[in-house]
C-alpha positions in Angstrom: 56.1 46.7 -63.7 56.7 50.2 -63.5 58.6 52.8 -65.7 61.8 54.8 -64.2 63.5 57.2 -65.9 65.0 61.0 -65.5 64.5 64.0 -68.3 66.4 67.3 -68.0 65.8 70.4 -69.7 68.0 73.8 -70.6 67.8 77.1 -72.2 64.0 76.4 -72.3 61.9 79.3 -73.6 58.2 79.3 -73.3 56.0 81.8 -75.7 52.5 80.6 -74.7 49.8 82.9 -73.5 48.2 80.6 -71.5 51.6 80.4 -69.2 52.4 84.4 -69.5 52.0 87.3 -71.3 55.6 87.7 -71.9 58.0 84.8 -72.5 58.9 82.9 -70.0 62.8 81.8 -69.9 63.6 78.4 -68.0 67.8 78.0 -67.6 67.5 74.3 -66.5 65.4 71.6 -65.0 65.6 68.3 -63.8 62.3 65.7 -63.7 63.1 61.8 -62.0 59.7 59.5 -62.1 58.4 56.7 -61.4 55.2 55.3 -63.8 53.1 52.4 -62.8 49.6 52.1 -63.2 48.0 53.3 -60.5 50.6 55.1 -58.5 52.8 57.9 -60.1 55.6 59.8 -58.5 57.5 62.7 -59.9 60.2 65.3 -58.6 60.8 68.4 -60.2 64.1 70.2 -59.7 64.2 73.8 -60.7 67.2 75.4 -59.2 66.8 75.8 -55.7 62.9 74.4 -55.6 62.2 70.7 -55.5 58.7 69.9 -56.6 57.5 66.0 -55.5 54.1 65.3 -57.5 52.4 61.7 -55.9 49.2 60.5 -58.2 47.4 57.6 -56.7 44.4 55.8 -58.2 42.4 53.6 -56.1 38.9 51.9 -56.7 36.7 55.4 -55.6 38.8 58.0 -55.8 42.1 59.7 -57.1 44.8 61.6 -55.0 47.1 64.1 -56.6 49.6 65.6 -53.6 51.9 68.3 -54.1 54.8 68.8 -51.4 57.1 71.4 -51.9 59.7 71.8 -49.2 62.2 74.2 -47.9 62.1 77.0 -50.5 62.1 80.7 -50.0 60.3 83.9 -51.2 64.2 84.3 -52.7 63.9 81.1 -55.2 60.2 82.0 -56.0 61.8 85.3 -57.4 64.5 83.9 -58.9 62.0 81.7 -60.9 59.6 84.7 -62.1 60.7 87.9 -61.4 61.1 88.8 -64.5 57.5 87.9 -65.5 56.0 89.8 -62.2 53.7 93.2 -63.3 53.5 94.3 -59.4 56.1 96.3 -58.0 55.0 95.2 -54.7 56.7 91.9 -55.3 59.4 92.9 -57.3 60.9 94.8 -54.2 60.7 91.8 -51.5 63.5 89.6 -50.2 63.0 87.0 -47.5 65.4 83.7 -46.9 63.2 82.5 -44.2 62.3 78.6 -45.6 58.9 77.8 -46.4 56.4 74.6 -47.1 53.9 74.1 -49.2 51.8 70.9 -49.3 48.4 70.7 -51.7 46.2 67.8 -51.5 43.7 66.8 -54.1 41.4 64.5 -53.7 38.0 63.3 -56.4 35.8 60.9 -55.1 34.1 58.8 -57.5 30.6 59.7 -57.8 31.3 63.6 -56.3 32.1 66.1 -58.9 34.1 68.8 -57.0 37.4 67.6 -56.0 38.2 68.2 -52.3 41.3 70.4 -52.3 43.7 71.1 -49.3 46.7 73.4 -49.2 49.2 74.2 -46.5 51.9 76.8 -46.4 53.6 76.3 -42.9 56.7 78.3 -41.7 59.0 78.8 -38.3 59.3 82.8 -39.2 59.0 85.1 -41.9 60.0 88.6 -42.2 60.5 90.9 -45.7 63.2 93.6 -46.5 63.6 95.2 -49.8 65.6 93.9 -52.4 68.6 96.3 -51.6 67.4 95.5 -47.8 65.8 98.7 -46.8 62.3 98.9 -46.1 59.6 97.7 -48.3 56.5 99.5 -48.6 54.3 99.6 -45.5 50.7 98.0 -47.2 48.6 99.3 -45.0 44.9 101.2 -45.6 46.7 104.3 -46.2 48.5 103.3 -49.2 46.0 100.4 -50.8 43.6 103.9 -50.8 46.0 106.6 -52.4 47.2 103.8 -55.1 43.7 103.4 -56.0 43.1 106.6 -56.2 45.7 107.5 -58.3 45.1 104.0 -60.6 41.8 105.6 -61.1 42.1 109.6 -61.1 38.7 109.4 -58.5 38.4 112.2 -56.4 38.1 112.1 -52.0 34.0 112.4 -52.5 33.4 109.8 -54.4 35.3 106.9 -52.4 32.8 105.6 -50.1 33.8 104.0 -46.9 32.9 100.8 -45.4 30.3 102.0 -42.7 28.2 103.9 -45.4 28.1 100.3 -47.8 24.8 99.4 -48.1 24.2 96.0 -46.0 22.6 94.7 -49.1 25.2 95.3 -51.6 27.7 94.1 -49.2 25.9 90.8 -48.9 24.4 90.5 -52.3 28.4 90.8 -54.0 29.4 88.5 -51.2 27.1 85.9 -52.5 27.6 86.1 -56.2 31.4 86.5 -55.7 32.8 84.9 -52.9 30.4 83.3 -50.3 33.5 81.9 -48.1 34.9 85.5 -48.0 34.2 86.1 -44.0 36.6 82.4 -43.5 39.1 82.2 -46.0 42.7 83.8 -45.8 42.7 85.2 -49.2 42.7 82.0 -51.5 39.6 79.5 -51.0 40.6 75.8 -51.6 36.4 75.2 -52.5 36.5 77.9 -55.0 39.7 76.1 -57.2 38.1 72.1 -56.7 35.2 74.0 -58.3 36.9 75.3 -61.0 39.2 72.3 -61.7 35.5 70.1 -61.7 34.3 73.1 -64.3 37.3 73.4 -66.6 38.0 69.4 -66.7 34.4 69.0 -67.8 34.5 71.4 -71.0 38.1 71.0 -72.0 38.9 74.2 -71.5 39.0 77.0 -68.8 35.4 78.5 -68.4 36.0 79.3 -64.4 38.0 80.8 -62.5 38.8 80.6 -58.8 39.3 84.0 -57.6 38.2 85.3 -54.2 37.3 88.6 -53.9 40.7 89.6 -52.3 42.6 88.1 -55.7 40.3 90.3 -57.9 40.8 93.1 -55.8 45.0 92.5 -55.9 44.3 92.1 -60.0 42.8 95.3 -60.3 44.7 97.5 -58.1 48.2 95.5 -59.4 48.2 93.3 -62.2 46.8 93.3 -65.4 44.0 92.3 -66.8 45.7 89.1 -68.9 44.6 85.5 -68.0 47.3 83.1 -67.7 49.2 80.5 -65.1 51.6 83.1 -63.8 49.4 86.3 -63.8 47.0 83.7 -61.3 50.1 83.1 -59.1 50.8 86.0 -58.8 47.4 86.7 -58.0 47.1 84.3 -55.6 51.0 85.0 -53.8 49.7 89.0 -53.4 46.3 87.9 -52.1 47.7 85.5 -49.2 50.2 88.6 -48.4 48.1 90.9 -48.0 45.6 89.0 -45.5 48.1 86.9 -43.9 51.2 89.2 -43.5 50.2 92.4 -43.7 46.8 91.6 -42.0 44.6 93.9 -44.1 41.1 93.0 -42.3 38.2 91.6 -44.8 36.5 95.0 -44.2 38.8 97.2 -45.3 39.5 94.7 -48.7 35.6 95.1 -48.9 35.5 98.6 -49.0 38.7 98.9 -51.7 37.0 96.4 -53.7 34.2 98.7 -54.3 35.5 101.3 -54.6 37.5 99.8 -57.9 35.2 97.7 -59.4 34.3 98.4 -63.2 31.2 98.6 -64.0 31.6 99.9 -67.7 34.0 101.6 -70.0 35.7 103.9 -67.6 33.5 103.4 -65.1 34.7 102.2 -61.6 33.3 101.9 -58.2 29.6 102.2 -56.7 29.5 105.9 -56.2 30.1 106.4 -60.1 28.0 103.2 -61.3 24.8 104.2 -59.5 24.9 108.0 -61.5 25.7 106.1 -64.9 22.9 103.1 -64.7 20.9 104.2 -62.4 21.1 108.7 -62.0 20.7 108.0 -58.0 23.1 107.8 -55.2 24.7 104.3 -54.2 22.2 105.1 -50.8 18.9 104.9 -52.8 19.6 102.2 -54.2 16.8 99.0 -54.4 17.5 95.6 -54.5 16.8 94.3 -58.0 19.3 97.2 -58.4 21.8 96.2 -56.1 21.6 92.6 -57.7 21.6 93.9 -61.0 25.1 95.5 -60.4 26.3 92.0 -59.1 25.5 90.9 -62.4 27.6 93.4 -64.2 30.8 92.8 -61.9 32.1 89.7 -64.2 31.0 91.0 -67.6 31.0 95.2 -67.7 31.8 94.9 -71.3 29.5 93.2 -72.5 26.6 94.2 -70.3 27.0 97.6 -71.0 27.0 96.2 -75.2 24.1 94.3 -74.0 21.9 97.0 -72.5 22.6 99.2 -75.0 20.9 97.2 -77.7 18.5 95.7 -75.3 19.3 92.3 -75.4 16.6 89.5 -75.4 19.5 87.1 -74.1 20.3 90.0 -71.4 16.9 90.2 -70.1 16.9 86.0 -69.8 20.1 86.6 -68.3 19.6 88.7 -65.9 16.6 87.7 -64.6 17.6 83.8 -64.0 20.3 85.7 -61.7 18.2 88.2 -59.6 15.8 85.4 -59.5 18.9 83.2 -58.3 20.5 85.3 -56.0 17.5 87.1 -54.3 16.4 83.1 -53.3 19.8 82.8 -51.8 19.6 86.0 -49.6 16.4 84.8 -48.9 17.4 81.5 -47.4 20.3 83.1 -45.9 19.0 85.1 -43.8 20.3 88.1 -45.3 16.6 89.8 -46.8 13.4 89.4 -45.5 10.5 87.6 -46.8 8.8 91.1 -47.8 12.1 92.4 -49.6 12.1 89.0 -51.5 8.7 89.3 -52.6 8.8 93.0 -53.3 12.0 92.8 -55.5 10.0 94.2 -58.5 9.7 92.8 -62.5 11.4 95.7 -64.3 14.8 98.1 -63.9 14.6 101.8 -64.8 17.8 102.8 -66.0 18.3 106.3 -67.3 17.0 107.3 -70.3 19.5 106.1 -72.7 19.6 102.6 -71.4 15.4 102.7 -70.9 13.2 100.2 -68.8 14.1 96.6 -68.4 10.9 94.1 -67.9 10.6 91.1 -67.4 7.6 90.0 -67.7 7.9 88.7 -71.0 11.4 86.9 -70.4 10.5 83.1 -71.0 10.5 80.9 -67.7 9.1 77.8 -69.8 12.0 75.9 -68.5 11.9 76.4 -64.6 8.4 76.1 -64.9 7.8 73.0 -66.4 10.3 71.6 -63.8 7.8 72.6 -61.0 5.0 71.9 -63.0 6.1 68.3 -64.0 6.7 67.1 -60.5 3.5 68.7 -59.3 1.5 67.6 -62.0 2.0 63.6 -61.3 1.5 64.2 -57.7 -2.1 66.3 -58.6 -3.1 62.5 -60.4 -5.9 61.3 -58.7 -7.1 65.0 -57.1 -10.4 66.9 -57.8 -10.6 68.3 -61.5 -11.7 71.9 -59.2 -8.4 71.7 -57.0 -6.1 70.6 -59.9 -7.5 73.6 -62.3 -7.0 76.1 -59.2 -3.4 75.2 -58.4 -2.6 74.5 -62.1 -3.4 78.0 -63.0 -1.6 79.3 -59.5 1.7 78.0 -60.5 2.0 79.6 -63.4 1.8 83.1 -61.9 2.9 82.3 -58.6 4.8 85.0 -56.8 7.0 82.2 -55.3 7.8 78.9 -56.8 6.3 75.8 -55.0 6.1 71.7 -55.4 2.9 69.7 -54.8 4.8 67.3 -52.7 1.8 65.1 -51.5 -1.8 64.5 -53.3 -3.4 61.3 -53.1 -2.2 59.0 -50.1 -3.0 55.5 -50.1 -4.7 53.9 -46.4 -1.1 52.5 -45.4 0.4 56.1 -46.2 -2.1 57.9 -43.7 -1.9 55.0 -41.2 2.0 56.0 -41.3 1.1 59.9 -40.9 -1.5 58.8 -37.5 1.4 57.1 -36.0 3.9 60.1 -35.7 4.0 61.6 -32.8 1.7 58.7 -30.9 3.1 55.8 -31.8 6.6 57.0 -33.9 9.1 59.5 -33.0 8.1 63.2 -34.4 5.5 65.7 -34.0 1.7 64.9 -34.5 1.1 65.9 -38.0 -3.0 64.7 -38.5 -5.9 63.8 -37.0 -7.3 61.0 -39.5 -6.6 57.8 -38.5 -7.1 56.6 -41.9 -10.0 53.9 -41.0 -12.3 55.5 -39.1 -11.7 59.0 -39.6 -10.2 59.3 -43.4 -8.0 62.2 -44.3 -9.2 64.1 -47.7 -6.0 63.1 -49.1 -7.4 60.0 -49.7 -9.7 58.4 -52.2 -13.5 59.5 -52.0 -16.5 57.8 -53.0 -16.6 59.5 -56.2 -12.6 58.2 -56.6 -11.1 61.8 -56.0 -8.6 62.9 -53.5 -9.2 66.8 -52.3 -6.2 68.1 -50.3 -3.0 68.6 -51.5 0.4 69.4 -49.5 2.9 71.9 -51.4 6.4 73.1 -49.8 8.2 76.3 -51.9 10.6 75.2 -53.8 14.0 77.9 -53.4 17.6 77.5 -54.6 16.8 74.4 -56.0 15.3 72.7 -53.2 12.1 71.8 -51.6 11.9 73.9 -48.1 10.1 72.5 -45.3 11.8 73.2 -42.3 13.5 76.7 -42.6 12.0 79.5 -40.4 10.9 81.6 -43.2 8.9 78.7 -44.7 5.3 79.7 -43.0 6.0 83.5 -44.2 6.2 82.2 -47.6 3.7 79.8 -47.6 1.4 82.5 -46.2 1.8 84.6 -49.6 1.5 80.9 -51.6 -2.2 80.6 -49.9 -3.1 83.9 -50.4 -2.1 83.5 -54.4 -3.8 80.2 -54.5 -7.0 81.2 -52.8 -7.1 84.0 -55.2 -6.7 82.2 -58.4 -8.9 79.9 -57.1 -11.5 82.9 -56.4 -12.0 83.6 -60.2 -13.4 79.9 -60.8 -15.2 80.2 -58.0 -13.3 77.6 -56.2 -13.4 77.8 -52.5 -9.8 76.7 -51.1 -9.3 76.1 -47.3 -5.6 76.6 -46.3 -4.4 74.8 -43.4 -2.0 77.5 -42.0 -6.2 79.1 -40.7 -7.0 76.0 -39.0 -6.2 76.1 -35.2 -3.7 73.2 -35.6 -1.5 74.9 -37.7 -0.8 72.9 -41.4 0.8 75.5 -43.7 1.3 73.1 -45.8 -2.0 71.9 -46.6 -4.9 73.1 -49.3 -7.9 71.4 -49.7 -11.7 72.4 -51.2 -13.6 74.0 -48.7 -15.8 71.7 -48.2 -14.0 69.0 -46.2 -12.4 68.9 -42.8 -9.9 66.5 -41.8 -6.5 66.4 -43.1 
């Protein structure tokens, strides 16, 4: 059974903000489908663009593809000239035909969607719309329209070689970690959003890259709608993929316009109104703390201006975040992680920001919970030592290992003799027992603990042995004011980083 049937529409007018911030005026269109069950297929007719929409749903999954066929730049403006803001687009014509296919694809038990799109063409070219030259779009002219947009004078536009490294990463990070791949629009980034706005009903994320904000702010407005995005989007693929603007130079733009507060735009003129320093002298809770502001100036600046409990929560959950993510990266060093800092000193109107009273009850009891069942069965001394290390801890870490069973070290012997991997102990188990296990007095006294960053346990990463070098010197510490002595594998000639135990045993 299936239902067939055809609907057309005239002299259609659309007042909805959500579509555009003016009205939107449809003359005609012309919809055919084709309903059953599990397979849907609808065409779209809209002057000179045919739409074909195919909705599948099978057992694990569900397949939305779009294919739209031979249409050109011509019947895209046709369609919504008349809501465009940029006069970029207002002033192109092209006949040469294009194709756009989009693919959507949600599996089952994954919760982002896997979305392809395809726009494929024999030859494109542009004239202007009374066939003289468009504008050239090169560096030149993206530079003197933002300067103009902004009234910012020559010495405070700051070029891409004198970025700091660490603001360049740290923004690529929090605003677009695909930036270096994609081609102006990143397919992850909307499958993410789709996933976000499906969940709650409504649209709490976007899927901008950092080339679509930067073609919002130097062209469009700041209105959220359907065709305000397309538009977005359309100027974003143009200016990567025809006029080959390189990712460095949309880097350096997209600094250089950012707002950062009321009337405040760009890093040279942010780091004088938060901070009173030059964008050079910048630190990196600094440099992550502007990250923070890029999505929300308004209400930061609000924020910070009252001093905001919520803010200081806020904020440091994402330094926190983001600072583990250059970390694992690649992109800071272990030192710069660890020396990040607890407090931001603004100028004097906005004060000091600490944190060392923001509440990490939350994160902690995660770590704690999980390192807590696997301390059962461990020495009352070890557990109070580590206990009272991870609340402090200048790094957070998981007891992944405490008391192993006879079988469990047996296993552990076997690696690297007997089983594929590298040795990692010298107790058999039997005749030489590890102090993982059991003693006479029914306590285990070694533990093994991995840190735990972006919300994973570590194990194998090269900066792992760095970081569990400041863990042991933490624990070893804490344990020093009970007078606990703690003997950290990473001393022992066969390295075990890993591993703590009380002093007073030997064999791991």
């Amino acid at each position: 059974m299936a239902l067939v049937g055809e609907l057309s529409l005239k002299d259609v007018n659309f007042s909805m903000s959500v579509i555009s911030d003016k009205p939107f005026y449809l003359e005609a269109a012309a919809m055919t489908f084709k309903l059953r069950r599990k397979f849907k297929i609808v065409c779209v007719d809209i002057r000179n663009i045919s739409c074909f929409l195919q909705l599948e749903s099978k057992k694990d999954n569900k397949e939305l593809i779009i294919d739209i066929p031979d249409f050109t730049w011509n019947d895209i403006y046709d369609l919504l000239s008349a809501n465009f803001v940029s006069d970029i687009l207002r002033n192109l014509f092209s006949e040469d035909k294009l194709h756009l296919q989009t693919h959507l694809k949600k599996l089952k038990n994954v919760d982002i969607p896997f979305v392809y799109t395809n726009i494929s063409y024999d030859h494109l070219s542009f004239c202007g719309r009374q066939k003289e030259k468009p504008n050239i779009v090169n560096r030149d002219y993206l530079i003197c329209l933002l300067n103009k947009k902004l009234n910012k004078q020559k010495d405070s536009y700051i070029v891409y070689e004198n970025i700091p490294e660490d603001f360049i990463n740290a923004i690529i990070c929090t605003e677009d970690p695909l930036f270096w791949n994609h081609k102006g629009i990143a397919s992850y980034f909307i499958g993410l959003a789709l996933a976000s706005n499906l969940k709650e009903h409504k649209v709490v994320r976007g899927a901008s890259t950092i080339t679509m904000q930067l073609m919002r702010n130097l062209f469009l407005s700041q209105e959220r709608n359907f065709l305000r995005k397309a538009e977005e989007s359309i100027l974003a693929l143009l200016l990567e993929n025809y006029y080959s603007i390189n990712k460095r130079t949309i880097l350096e733009l997209y600094v250089n316009i950012i707002e950062f507060a009321p009337n405040i735009y760009g890093l040279y003129d942010a780091c004088f109104f938060y901070f009173g320093k030059e964008y050079t002298k910048l630190t990196l809770i600094e440099i992550i703390t502007l990250t923070y502001i890029i999505p929300r100036p308004k209400h930061f600046y609000e924020a910070l201006i009252i001093q905001s409990s919520q803010l200081e929560t806020n904020l440091y959950n994402h330094i926190r975040s983001y600072s583990q993510i250059m970390l694992h990266k690649g992109l800071i060093t272990v030192d710069k992680y660890i020396n990040i800092g607890m407090e931001i000193r603004f100028v004097e109107r906005f004060g000091i920001l600490s944190f060392g009273k923001v509440n990490r009850t939350s994160s902690h009891n995660i770590l704690g919970q999980t390192s807590l069942s696997n301390l059962k069965g461990i020495h009352p001394r070890l557990v109070k030592a580590i206990t009272e290390a991870i609340a402090n801890t200048p790094v957070p870490f998981i007891i992944t290992e405490g008391v192993r069973t006879t079988e469990r070290q047996k296993e552990l012997y076997a690696q690297g003799r007997i089983m594929p991997g590298p040795v990692v102990t010298n107790c058999d188990g039997l005749v030489d027992k590890s102090n993982h296990q059991l003693k006479e007095d029914g306590y285990g006294y070694a533990i093994d603990l991995y840190p735990y960053i972006c919300g994973h346990i570590r194990i194998h990463e090269p900066y792992v042995p760095e970081i569990l070098q400041i863990i042991a010197i933490h624990i070893k510490e804490t344990a020093q004011k009970f007078g606990i002595p703690i003997s950290w594998g990473g001393d022992w000639e066969m390295k075990d980083y890993s591993h703590f135990e009380l002093q007073a045993f030997s064999c791991n």
